[in-house]
C-alpha positions as CSV (number, residue, x, y, z in Angstrom):
1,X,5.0,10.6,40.5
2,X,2.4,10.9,37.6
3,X,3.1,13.3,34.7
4,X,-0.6,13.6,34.9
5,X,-0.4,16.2,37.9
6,X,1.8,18.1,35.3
7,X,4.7,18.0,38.0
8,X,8.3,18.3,38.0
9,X,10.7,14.9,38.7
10,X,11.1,15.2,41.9
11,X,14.8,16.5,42.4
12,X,16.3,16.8,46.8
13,X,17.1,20.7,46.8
14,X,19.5,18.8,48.9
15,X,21.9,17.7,46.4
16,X,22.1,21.4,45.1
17,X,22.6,22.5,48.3
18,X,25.4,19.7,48.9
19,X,27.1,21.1,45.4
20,X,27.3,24.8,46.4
21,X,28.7,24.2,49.6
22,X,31.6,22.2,48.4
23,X,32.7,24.7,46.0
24,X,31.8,27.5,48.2
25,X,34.2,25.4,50.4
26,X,36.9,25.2,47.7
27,X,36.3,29.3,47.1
28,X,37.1,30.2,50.3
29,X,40.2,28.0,50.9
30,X,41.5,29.6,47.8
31,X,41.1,32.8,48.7
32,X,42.9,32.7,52.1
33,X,40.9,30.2,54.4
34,X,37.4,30.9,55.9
35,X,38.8,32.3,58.7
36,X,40.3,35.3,57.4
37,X,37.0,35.9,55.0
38,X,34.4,35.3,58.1
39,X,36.3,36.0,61.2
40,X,39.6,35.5,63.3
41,X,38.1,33.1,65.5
42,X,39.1,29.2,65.0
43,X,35.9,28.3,66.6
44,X,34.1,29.9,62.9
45,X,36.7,28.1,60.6
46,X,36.5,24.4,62.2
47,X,32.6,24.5,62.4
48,X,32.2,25.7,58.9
49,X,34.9,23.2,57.4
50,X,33.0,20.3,59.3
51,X,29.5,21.0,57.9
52,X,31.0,21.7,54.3
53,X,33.2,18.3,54.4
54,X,30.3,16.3,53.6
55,X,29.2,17.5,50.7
56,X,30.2,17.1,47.6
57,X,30.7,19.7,44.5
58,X,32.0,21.8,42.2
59,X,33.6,25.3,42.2
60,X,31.7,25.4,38.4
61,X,28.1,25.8,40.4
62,X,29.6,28.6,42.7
63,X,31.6,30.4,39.8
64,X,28.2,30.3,37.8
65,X,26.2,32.3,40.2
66,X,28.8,34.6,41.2
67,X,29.1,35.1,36.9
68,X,25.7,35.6,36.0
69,X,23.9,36.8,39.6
70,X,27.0,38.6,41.4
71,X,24.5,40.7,43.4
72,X,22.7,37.5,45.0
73,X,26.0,36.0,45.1
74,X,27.8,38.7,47.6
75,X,24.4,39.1,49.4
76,X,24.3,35.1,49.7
77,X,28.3,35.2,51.1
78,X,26.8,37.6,53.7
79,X,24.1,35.5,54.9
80,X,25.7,32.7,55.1
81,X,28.6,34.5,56.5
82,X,26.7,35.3,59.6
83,X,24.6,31.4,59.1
84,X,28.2,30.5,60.0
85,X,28.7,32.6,63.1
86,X,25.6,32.1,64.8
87,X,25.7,28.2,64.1
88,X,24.9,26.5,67.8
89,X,25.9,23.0,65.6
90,X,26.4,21.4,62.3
91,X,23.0,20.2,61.7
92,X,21.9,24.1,62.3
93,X,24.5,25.4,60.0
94,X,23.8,23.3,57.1
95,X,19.8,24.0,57.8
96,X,20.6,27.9,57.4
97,X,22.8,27.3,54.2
98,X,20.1,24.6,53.1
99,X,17.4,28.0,53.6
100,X,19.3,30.4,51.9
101,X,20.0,27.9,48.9
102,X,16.3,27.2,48.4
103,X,15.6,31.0,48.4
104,X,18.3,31.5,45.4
105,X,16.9,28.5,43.4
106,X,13.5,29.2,43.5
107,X,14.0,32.5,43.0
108,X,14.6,31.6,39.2
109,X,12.3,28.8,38.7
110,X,10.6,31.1,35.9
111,X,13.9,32.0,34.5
112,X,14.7,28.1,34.1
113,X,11.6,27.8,32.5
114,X,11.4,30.7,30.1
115,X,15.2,30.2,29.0
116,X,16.6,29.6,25.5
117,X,15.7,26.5,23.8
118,X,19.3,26.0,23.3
119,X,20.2,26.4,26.8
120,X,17.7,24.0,28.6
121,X,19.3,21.8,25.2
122,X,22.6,22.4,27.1
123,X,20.9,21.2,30.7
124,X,19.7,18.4,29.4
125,X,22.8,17.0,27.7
126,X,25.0,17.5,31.0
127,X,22.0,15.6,32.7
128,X,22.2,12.7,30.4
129,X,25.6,12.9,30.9
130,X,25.5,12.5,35.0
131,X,22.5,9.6,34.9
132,X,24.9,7.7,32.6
133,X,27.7,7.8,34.7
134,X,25.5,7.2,37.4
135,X,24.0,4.2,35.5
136,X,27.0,2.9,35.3
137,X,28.5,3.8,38.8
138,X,25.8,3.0,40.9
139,X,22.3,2.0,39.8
140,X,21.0,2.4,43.2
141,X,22.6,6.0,43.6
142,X,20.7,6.8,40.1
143,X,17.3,5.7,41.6
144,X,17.5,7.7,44.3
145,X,18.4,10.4,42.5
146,X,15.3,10.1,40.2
147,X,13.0,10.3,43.4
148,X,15.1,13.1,45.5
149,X,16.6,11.1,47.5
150,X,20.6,10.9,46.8
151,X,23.0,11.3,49.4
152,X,26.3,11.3,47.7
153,X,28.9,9.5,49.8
154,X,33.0,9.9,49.6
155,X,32.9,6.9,47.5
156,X,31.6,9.1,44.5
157,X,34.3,9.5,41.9
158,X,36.0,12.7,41.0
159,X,34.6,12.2,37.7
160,X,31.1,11.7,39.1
161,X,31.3,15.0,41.3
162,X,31.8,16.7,38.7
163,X,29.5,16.2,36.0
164,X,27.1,16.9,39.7
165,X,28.9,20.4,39.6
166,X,28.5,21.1,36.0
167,X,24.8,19.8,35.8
168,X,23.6,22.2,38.7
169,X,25.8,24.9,37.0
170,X,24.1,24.8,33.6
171,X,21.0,25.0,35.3
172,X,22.3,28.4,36.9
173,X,23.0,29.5,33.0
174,X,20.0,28.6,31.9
175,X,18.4,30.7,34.5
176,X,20.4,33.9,33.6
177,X,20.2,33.3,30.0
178,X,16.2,33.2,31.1
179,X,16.3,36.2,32.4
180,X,17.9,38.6,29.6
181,X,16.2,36.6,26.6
182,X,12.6,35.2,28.3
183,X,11.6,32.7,25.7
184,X,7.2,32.8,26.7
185,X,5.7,29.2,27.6
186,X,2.8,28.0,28.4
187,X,1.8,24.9,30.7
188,X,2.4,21.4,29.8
189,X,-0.3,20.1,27.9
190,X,-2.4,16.7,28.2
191,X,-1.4,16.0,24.6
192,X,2.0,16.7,24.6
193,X,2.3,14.4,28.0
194,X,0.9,11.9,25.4
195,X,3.4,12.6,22.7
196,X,6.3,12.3,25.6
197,X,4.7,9.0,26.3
198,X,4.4,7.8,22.9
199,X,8.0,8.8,22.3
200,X,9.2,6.7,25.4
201,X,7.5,3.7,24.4
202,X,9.6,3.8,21.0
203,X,12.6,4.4,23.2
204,X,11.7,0.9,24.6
205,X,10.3,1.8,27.7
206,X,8.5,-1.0,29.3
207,X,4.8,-0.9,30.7
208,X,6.3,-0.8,34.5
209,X,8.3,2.2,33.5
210,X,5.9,4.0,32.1
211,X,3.2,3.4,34.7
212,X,6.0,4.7,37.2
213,X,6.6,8.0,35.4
214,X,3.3,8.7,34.1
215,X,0.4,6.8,36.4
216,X,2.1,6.8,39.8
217,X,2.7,3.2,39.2
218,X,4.8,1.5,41.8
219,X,8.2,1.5,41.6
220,X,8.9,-1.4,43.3
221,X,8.0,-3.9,40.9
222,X,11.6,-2.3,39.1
223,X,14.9,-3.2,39.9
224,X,17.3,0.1,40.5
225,X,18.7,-0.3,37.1
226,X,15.7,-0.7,35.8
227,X,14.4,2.6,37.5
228,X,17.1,4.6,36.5
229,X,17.1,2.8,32.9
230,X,13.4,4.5,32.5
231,X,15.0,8.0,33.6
232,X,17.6,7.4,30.7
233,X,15.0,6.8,28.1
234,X,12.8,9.6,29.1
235,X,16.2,11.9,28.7
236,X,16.2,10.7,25.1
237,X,12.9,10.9,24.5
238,X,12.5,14.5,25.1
239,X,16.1,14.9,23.4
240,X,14.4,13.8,19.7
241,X,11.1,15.7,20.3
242,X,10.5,19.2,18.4
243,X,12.1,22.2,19.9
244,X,9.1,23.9,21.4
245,X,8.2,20.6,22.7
246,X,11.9,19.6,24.3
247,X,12.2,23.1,25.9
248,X,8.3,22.6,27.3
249,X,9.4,19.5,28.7
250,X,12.7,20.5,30.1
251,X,12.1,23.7,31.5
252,X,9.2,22.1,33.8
253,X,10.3,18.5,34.7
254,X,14.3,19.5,35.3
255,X,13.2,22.8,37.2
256,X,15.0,22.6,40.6
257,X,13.0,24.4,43.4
């Protein structure tokens, strides 16, 4: 996972997906049930309240993209209307949704990127936020969600799902806000890699953690606390750097695609 490759953290488009499901799930159930917004038949309600019953979110995400993109939001609703319908299982279902989700994020990596300094600010305080709660919740569950990996069980906390609901849903701002006011960026440079990694070390950072973030390093030789830990400090590090170097740094390594 070397910042030399000039990559993103890598982030599971699957814990997105996860979010917007649950509070597409909560949308629908407030409006009337799934079955009267899809169809009549119980078969269509059952199968789509199984698949969205194991993820966890936030109605915040789903109110955010039907605020700022209400055309992609009625065109997703569509699509995954008819994901829904023509389902053979569960594991197909959540696949389609999983599909159209990607498209939608991706769409706006750009936007992300090019947005307000003050806005990718805004996404990087609600992700401190999450990654100390997670710190303090569940190490392990914060390591695997600084390599993509996080499955969040029914164990999470209410408090925990949502500050998941409201970090995806800032990133959703961010991207509108992107798109009316595009702040122009250029790549992430060799020397301001070295200024991130300069500011970690007076964050503390230890030699392990830096060779994990920056040199591939493995992360084994870290303890889950101690991998999540280096994720904290790398959040505070890019917190105290300049503006045009913070929103640099944010808009590429907290880009979710």
């Amino acid at each position: 996972m070397g910042f030399s490759s000039q990559q993103s953290l890598p982030r599971s488009i699957g814990l997105v997906v996860g979010l917007i499901v649950a509070g597409l799930a909560v949308r629908f159930f407030l409006a009337g049930g799934i079955e009267e917004y899809f169809n009549p038949q119980k078969r269509v309600e059952n199968q789509i309240e199984a698949a969205l019953k194991a993820n966890p979110g936030d109605l915040a995400l789903m109110d955010a993209i039907e605020t700022h993109f209400p055309l992609q939001y009625d065109k997703m609703l569509d699509r995954l209307g008819d994901a829904a319908i023509q389902a053979e299982d569960e594991e197909t279902l959540l696949l389609a949704i999983n599909n159209v989700l990607q498209e939608f994020m991706a769409s706006h990596r750009n936007d992300f990127a090019y947005a307000p300094t003050q806005n990718l600010r805004s996404v990087l305080a609600d992700e401190e936020a999450l990654v100390d709660m997670l710190s303090r919740e569940n190490p392990t569950m914060c390591s695997d969600y600084l390599f993509g990996r996080i499955e969040v069980t029914d164990e999470t906390s209410q408090e925990l799902r949502t500050l998941f609901g409201k970090s995806v849903a800032s990133r959703v701002e961010a991207m509108a806000t992107g798109r009316r006011d595009q702040q122009m960026r250029l790549a992430v440079t060799p020397s301001l890699v070295a200024k991130l990694r300069q500011s970690m070390v007076q964050e503390g950072a230890s030699e392990a953690q830096l060779a994990m973030l920056f040199d591939q390093g493995d992360p084994g030789v870290l303890s889950s606390a101690q991998q999540c830990e280096a994720l904290r400090k790398l959040h505070a590090a890019v917190g105290k750097m300049p503006d045009e170097d913070a929103a640099l740094l944010i808009g590429t390594l907290l880009n979710a695609a």
